[in-house]
C-alpha positions, 0 to 999 in steps of 0.5 A, spaced: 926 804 439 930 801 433 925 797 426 927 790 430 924 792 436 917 795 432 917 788 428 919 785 435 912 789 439 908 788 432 909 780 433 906 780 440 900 783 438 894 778 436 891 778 429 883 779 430 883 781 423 886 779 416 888 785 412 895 781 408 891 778 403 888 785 401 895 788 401 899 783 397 893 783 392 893 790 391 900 790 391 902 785 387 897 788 381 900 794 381 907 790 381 911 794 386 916 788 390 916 789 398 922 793 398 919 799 395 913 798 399 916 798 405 921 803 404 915 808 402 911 806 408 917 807 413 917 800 415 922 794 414 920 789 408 920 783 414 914 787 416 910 788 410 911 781 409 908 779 415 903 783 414 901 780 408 902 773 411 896 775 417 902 773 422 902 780 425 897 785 426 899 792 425 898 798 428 893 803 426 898 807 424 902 803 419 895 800 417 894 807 414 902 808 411 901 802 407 894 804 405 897 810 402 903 807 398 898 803 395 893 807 394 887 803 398 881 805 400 880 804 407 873 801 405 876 796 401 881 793 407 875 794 412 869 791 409 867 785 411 869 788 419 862 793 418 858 790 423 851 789 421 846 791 425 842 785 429 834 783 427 831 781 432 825 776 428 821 772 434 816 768 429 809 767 430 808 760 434 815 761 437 814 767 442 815 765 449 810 764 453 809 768 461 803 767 464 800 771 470 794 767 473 790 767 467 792 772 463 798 770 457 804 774 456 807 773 449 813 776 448 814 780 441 821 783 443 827 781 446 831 787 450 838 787 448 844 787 454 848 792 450 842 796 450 841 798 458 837 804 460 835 804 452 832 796 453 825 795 451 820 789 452 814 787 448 808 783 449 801 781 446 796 781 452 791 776 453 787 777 459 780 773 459 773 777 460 772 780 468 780 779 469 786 784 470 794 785 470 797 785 476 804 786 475 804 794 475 800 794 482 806 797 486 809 801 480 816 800 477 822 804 473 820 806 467 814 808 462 809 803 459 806 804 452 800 800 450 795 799 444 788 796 445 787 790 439 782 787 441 776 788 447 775 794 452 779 795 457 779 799 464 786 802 466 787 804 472 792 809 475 793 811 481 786 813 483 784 815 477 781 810 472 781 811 464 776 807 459 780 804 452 776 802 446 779 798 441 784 802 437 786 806 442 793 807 445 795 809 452 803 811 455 804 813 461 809 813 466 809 806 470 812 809 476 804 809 479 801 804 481 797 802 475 793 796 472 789 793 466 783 791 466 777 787 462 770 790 462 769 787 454 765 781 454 772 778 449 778 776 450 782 783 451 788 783 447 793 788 447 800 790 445 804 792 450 811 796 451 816 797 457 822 801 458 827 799 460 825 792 460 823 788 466 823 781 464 817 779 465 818 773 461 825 770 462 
């Protein structure tokens, strides 16, 4: 395959991103023309000057000849192209709202569809004096993790039933059939964790 016919294919490629400006900068500060740029990296002048203009993309393989001859850092060319993280912030009085009867889901975390079998979901429980969940009554995939803030509550697990005071946690496997129930005389709060997420709340 001839230069022309490299320049040709590199043409066809789109440009997602923008590496010319960082190069011709560089180049131009140390005072090298595109010829002997181009002769260095193994690629024809008419390439490294579409590459500068971000008419062409380049392949990762000239990327690197270029950043070679031109003594970059490749974190230099890329650093703008680092993926941040996503925080997730659900604000106090904006956590949406799912309610089961008389018993209030506030949602506190939001899965992510990237994250799949990892996904979680959050809730602040608020079941009234006397009242219980039903949403695990039957089982479901996963494991659910919880923390009493506020009240007592009784968790029943199969056939087996388990008393919780304020300040306790309790994780366990939802497969079983399980339920929370409110045997304080407050209003029982509790954070509540699901993987993967269910999405109770849409």
């Amino acid at each position: 395959m001839t230069p022309s016919q490299n320049l040709d294919d590199e043409k066809q490629k789109k440009v997602p991103y923008h590496f010319g400006e960082k190069l011709r900068q560089v180049r131009e500060h140390k005072g090298l023309t595109l010829k002997v740029v181009a002769q260095n990296a193994g690629v024809s002048e008419s390439l490294v000057s579409q590459i500068e203009r971000n008419h062409v993309s380049p392949a990762i393989d000239t990327l690197l000849a270029l950043a070679d001859v031109l003594d970059i850092n490749l974190e230099f060319l890329f650093e703008e192209y680092r993926k941040e993280r996503p925080v997730q912030i659900i604000r106090a009085q904006e956590r949406p709202v799912q309610r089961e009867e008389e018993i209030v889901y506030e949602e506190l975390a939001r899965p992510a569809s990237s994250d799949a079998a990892n996904s979680i979901e959050s809730y602040m429980l608020k079941v009234p004096v006397s009242a219980h969940t039903h949403r695990g009554s039957y089982g479901h995939l996963g494991r659910e993790v919880g923390i009493i803030i506020q009240g007592r509550a009784k968790l029943t697990y199969e056939n087996k039933e388990y008393i919780l005071e304020t300040g306790d946690s309790v994780s366990f496997s939802a497969g079983a059939p399980h339920l929370l129930e409110n045997i304080g005389d407050v209003e029982l709060q509790a954070i509540w964790v699901m993987t993967p997420a269910q999405r109770f709340v849409k």
